[in-house]
LUMLORO-305058 format. One record per residue (C-alpha): x, y, z; residue in one letter; residue number from 0. Coordinates in steps of 0.2 Angstrom, whole numbers, plus 5000, padded with zeros to 4 digits. Layout:
BEGIN
R     X     Y     Z  aa    i
R     X     Y     Z   A  NUM
...
This chain:
BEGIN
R     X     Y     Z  aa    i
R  4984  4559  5163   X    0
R  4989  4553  5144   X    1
R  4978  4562  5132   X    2
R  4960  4555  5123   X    3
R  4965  4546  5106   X    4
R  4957  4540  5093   X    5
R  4963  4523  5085   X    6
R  4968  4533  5070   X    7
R  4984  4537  5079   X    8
R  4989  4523  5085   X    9
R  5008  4523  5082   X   10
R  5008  4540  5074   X   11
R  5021  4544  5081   X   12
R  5034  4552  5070   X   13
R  5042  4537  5066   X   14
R  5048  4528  5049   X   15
R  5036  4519  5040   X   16
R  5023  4524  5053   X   17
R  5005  4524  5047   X   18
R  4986  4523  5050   X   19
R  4981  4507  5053   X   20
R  4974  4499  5038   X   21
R  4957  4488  5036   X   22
R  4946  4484  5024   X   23
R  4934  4496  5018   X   24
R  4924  4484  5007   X   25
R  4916  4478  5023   X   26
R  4913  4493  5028   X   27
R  4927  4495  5040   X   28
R  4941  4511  5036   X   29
R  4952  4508  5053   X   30
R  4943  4513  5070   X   31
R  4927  4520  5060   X   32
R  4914  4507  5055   X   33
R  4897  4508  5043   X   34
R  4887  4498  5044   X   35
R  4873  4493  5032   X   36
R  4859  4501  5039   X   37
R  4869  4517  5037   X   38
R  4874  4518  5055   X   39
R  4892  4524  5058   X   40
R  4901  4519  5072   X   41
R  4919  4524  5079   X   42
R  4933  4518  5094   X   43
R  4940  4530  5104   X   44
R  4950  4524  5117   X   45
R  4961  4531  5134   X   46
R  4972  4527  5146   X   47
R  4977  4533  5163   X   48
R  4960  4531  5170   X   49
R  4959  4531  5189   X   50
R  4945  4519  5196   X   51
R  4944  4512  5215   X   52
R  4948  4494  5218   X   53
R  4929  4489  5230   X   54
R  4938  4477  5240   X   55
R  4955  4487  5244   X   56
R  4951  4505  5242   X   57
R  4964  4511  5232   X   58
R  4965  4519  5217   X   59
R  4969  4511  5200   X   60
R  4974  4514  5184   X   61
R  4964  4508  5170   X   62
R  4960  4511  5152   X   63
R  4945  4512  5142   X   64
R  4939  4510  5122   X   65
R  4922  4517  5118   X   66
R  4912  4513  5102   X   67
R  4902  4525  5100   X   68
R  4889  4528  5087   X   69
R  4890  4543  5076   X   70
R  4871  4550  5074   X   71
R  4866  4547  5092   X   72
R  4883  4548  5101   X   73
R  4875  4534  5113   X   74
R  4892  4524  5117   X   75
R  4888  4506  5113   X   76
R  4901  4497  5121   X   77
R  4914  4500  5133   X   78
R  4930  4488  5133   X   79
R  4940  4489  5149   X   80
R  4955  4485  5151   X   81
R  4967  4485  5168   X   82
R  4982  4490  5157   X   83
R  4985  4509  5161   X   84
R  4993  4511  5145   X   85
R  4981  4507  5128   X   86
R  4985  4519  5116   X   87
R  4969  4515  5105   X   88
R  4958  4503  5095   X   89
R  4955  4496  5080   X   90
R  4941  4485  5070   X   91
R  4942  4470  5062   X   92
R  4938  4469  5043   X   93
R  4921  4462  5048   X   94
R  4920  4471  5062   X   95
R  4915  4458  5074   X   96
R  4931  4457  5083   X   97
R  4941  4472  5092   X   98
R  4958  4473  5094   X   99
R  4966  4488  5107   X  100
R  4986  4488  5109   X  101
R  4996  4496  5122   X  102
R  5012  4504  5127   X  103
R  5016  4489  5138   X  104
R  5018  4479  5125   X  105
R  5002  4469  5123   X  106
R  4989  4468  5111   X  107
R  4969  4464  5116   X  108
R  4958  4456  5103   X  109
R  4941  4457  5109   X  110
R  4921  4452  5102   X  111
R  4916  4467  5096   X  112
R  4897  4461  5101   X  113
R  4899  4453  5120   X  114
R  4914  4463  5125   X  115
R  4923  4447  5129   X  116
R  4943  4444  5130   X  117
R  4949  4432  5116   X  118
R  4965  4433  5116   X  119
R  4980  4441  5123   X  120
R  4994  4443  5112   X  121
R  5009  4445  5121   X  122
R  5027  4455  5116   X  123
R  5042  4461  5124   X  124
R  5040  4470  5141   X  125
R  5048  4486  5133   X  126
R  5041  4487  5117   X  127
R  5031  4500  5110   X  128
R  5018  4496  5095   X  129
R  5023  4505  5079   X  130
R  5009  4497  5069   X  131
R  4995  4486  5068   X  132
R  4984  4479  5052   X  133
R  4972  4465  5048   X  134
R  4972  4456  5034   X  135
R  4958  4459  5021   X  136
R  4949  4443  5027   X  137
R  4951  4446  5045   X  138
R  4961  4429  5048   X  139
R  4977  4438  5051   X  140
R  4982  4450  5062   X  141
R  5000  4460  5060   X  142
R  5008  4469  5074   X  143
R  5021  4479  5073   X  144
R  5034  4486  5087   X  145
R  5048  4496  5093   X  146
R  5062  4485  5105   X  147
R  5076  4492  5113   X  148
R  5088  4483  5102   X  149
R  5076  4480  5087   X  150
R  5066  4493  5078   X  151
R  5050  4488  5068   X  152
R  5050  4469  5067   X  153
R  5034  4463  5062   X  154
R  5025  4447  5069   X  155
R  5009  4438  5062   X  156
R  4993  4430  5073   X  157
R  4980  4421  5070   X  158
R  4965  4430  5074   X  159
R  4954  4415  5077   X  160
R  4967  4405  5087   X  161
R  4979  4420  5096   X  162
R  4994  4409  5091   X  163
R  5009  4416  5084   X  164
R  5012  4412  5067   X  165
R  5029  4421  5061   X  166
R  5040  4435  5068   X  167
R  5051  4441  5053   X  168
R  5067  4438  5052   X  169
R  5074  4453  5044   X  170
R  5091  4457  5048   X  171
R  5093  4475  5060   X  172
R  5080  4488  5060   X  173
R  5064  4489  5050   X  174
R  5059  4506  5043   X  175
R  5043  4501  5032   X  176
R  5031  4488  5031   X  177
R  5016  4479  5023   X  178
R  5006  4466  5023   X  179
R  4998  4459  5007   X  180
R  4977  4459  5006   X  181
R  4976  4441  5008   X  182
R  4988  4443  5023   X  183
R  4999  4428  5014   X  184
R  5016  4438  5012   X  185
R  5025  4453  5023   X  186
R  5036  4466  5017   X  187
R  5048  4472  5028   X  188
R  5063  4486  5020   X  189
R  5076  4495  5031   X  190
R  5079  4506  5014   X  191
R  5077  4507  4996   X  192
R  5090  4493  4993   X  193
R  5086  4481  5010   X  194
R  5069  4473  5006   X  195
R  5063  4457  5007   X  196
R  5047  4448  5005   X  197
R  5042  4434  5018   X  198
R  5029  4421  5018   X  199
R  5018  4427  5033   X  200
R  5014  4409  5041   X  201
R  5031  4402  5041   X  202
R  5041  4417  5040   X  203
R  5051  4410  5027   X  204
R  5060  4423  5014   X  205
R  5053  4422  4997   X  206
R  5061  4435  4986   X  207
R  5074  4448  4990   X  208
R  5069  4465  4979   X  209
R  5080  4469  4966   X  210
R  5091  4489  4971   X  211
R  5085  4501  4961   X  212
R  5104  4506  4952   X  213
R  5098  4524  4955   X  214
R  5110  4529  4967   X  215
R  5095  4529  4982   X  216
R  5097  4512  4987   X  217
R  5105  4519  5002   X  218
R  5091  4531  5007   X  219
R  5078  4526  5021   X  220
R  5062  4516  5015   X  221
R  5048  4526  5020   X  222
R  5031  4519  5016   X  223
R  5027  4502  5008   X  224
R  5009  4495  4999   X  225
R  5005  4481  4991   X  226
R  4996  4482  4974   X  227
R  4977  4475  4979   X  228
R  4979  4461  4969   X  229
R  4997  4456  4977   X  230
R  5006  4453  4962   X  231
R  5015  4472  4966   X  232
R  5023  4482  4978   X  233
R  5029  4500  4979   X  234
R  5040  4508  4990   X  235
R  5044  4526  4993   X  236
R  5062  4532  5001   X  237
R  5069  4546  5009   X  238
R  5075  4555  4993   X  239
R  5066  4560  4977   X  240
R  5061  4542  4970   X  241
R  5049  4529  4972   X  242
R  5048  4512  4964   X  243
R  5037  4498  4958   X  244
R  5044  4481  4961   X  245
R  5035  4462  4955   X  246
R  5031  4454  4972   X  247
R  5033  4437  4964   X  248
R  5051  4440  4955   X  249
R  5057  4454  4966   X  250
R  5060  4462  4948   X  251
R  5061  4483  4948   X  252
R  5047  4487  4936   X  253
R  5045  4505  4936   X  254
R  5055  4520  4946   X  255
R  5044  4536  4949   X  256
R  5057  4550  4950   X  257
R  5051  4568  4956   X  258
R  5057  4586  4954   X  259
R  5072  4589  4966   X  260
R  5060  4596  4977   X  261
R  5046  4585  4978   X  262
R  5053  4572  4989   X  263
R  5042  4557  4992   X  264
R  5046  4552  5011   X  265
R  5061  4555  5022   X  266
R  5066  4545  5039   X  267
R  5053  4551  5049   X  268
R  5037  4549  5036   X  269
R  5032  4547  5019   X  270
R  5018  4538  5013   X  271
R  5012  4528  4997   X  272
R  4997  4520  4993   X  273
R  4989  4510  4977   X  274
R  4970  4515  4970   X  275
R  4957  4502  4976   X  276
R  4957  4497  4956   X  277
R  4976  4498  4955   X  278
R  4978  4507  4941   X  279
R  4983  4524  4952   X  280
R  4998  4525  4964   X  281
R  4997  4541  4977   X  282
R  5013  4547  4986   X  283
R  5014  4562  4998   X  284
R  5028  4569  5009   X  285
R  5030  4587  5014   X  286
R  5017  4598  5005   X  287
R  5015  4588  4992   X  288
R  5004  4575  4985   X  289
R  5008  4565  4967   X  290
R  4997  4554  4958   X  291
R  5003  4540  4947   X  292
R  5000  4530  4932   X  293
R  5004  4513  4940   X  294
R  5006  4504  4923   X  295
R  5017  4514  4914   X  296
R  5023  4526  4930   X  297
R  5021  4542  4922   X  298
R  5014  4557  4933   X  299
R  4998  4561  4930   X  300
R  4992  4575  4945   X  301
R  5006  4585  4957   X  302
R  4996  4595  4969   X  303
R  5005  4608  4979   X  304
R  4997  4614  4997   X  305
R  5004  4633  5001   X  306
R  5009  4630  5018   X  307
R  5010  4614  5030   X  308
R  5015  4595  5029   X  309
R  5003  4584  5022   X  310
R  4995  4573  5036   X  311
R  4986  4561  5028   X  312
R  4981  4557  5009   X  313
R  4972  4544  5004   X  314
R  4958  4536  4991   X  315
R  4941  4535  4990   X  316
R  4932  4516  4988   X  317
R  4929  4520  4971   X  318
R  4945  4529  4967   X  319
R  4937  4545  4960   X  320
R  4942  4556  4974   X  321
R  4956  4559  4988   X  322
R  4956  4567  5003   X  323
R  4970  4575  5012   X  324
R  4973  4585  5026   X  325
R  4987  4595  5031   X  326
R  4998  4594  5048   X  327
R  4995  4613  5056   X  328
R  4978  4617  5048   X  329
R  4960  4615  5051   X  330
R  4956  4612  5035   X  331
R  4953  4595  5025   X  332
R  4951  4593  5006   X  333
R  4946  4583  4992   X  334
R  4950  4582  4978   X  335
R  4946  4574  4960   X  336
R  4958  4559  4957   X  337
R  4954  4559  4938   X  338
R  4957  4576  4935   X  339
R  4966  4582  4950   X  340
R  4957  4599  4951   X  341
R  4949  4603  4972   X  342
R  4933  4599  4976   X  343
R  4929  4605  4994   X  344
R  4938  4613  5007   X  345
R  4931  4605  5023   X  346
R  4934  4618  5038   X  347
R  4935  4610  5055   X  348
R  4939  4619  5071   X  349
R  4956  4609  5076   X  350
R  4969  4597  5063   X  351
R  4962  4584  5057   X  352
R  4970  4567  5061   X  353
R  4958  4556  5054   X  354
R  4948  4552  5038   X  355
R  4936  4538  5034   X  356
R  4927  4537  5019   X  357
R  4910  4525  5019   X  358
R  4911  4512  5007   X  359
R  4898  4518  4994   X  360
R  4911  4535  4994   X  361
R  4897  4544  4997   X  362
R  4900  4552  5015   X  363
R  4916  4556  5026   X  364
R  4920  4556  5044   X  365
R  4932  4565  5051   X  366
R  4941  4568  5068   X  367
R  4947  4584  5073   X  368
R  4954  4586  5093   X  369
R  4946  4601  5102   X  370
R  4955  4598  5115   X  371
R  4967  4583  5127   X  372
R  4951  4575  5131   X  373
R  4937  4582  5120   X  374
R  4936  4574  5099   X  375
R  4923  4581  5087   X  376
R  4919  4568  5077   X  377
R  4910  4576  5059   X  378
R  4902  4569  5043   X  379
R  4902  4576  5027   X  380
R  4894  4573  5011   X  381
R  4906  4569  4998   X  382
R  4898  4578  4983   X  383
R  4892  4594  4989   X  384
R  4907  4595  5003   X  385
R  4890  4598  5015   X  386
R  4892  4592  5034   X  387
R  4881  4582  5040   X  388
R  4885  4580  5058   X  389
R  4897  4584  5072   X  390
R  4900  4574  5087   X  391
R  4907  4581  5104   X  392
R  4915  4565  5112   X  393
R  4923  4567  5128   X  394
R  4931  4554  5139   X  395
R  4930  4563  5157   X  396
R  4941  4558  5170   X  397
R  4933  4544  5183   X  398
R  4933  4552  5201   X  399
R  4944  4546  5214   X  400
R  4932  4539  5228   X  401
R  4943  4542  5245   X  402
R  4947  4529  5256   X  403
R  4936  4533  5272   X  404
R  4946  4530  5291   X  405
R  4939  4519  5302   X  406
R  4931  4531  5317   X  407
R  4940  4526  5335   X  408
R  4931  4522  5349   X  409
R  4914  4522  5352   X  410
């Protein structure tokens, strides 16, 4: 049986430019975890390799399911089933009205997040594995990323409202980091420092190649890409000791972020780089470290070093005053003051944490942390006092197999 999931790692796999899939948070959405204005929290947890029992035939099939589930209660809301065996998890859209689950096989579901129905099947190659998938900040655009046997990483952009295919990006060979801009108008797509273009998303025409960096990194794998949150900038980080700051519109280097020989920003396999929701602020990490930047002038403003264990996951809060970060072989979480640098909290979990969703008024954090191949404890925190609030056991049991009965001989 292939293991419980969450939507937070979807495509985690340890593979360039690899990331959690990104939404909106001014909605209230922060990936598969969504708050809602009543304060209610809801999550998508999703598994495949299901066995159910066909009525008609008798036998046993492999299926897939994607819970939401709300936080407080832990009363699953909605179930969206899918005959796929292979989903490998879900995620909401910006609004989060709509749904969308992707697979191994290839194919990407978008769904109402209300009546459960199928809207759209979205349809790639046979043997391609989804690397990525992100929304647009307005919900009209979907990107979806995958891995070919030929091709790695080439992006392609739907329509949410429609399903049609909009653009597959041409970029020449293998794509090791991406991003979409917030109003999903313009793709990114780098093989490495000095192999980056940006497209136009609709018509998947090139609009500007970005200038090398002349540092001697050009070379060097692109790890991960962002897009300034008013799309005028892009930063990039490769697999050596620099990152840089590029003018979307000109493809013009603007800044390069160099860091001590042995803080390295992202290597081949993952790496990660992301601008404050204000974009005065740019946040890198790779290895044990995380670095915060002055996105203006690029001057280093914070380094902070963990003792022991890659940094998962790092990221911003709504409001930009605070990170949180989580490191690959420990149970612990942290956060941290972005203005001053200086740790807040330690928030001790039982298991890695793989997951972290702020709420939109940065006030509380949820967090996923697996107990075990089925079993994810799902826990919030407040922000300020690095209190927990709650912890949710969610378990996605195995469906019995109902045997076929023989048909008695004779009387």
């Amino acid at each position: 049986m292939r293991p419980f999931v969450a939507a937070a790692l979807l495509l985690f796999l340890a593979l360039p430019g690899s990331a959690q899939p990104t939404a909106a948070t001014n909605h209230g959405v922060n990936g598969n975890t969504h708050f809602g204005k009543d304060g209610e929290v809801t999550v998508l947890m999703s598994r495949g390799g299901i066995k159910t029992i066909d009525v008609k035939s008798g036998k046993a099939l492999l299926t897939s399911e994607t819970k939401m589930i709300d936080v407080k209660s832990g009363k699953v809301i909605a179930i969206f089933t899918d005959n796929d065996a292979e989903v490998m998890g879900a995620l909401f859209s910006p609004d989060a009205t709509k749904v969308v689950t992707v697979s191994r096989s290839g194919v990407a579901v978008i769904w109402d997040a209300k009546t459960r129905e199928r809207l759209h099947t979205l349809k790639h190659g046979p043997r391609e594995i989804f690397l990525r998938v992100e929304f647009s900040l307005d919900g009209t655009k979907l990107m979806t990323r995958v891995r070919a046997e030929a091709i790695y990483g080439i992006p392609t952009i739907w329509d949410v409202k429609t399903g049609i295919k909009l653009a597959t990006i041409n970029h020449a060979g293998e794509v090791s980091a991406v991003a979409l801009s917030p109003d999903g108008a313009k793709v990114l797509t780098a093989y490495t420092m000095g192999k980056a273009a940006i497209w136009d998303a609709k018509s998947g025409e090139k609009l500007v190649t970005l200038k090398p960096t002349d540092t001697g990194h050009d070379r060097s794998y692109a790890g991960r890409a962002a897009f300034s949150p008013d799309g005028t900038k892009v930063a990039m980080a490769c697999g050596s000791n620099i990152a840089a700051i590029w003018d979307a519109r000109t493809g013009d280097k603007l800044r390069i972020l160099k860091h001590a020989d042995d803080e390295l920003v992202a290597a081949f396999t993952s790496g990660y780089v992301a601008y404050s929701p204000d974009g005065t602020k740019l946040l890198t990490h790779m290895d044990q470290r995380v670095v915060i930047w002055d996105a203006k002038t690029g001057a280093k403003l914070h380094a902070i070093k963990f003792d022991r264990g890659d940094v998962r996951l790092a990221h911003f809060s709504p409001d930009g005053t605070k990170i949180v970060a989580a490191l690959d072989d420990g149970p612990i979480a942290n956060l941290w003051d972005a203005k001053t640098g200086k740790k807040l909290h330690d928030l001790v979990h039982e298991n890695k944490v793989y997951h972290a969703a702020f709420s939109p008024d940065s006030r509380k954090l949820v967090t996923f942390n697996t107990k075990s191949s089925f079993f994810t404890v799902v826990a919030m925190w407040n922000v300020e006092t690095g209190e927990k609030l709650s912890s949710l056991n969610v378990q996605m049991e195995e469906l019995p197999v109902k045997p076929k009965l023989k048909k008695k001989k004779g009387p």
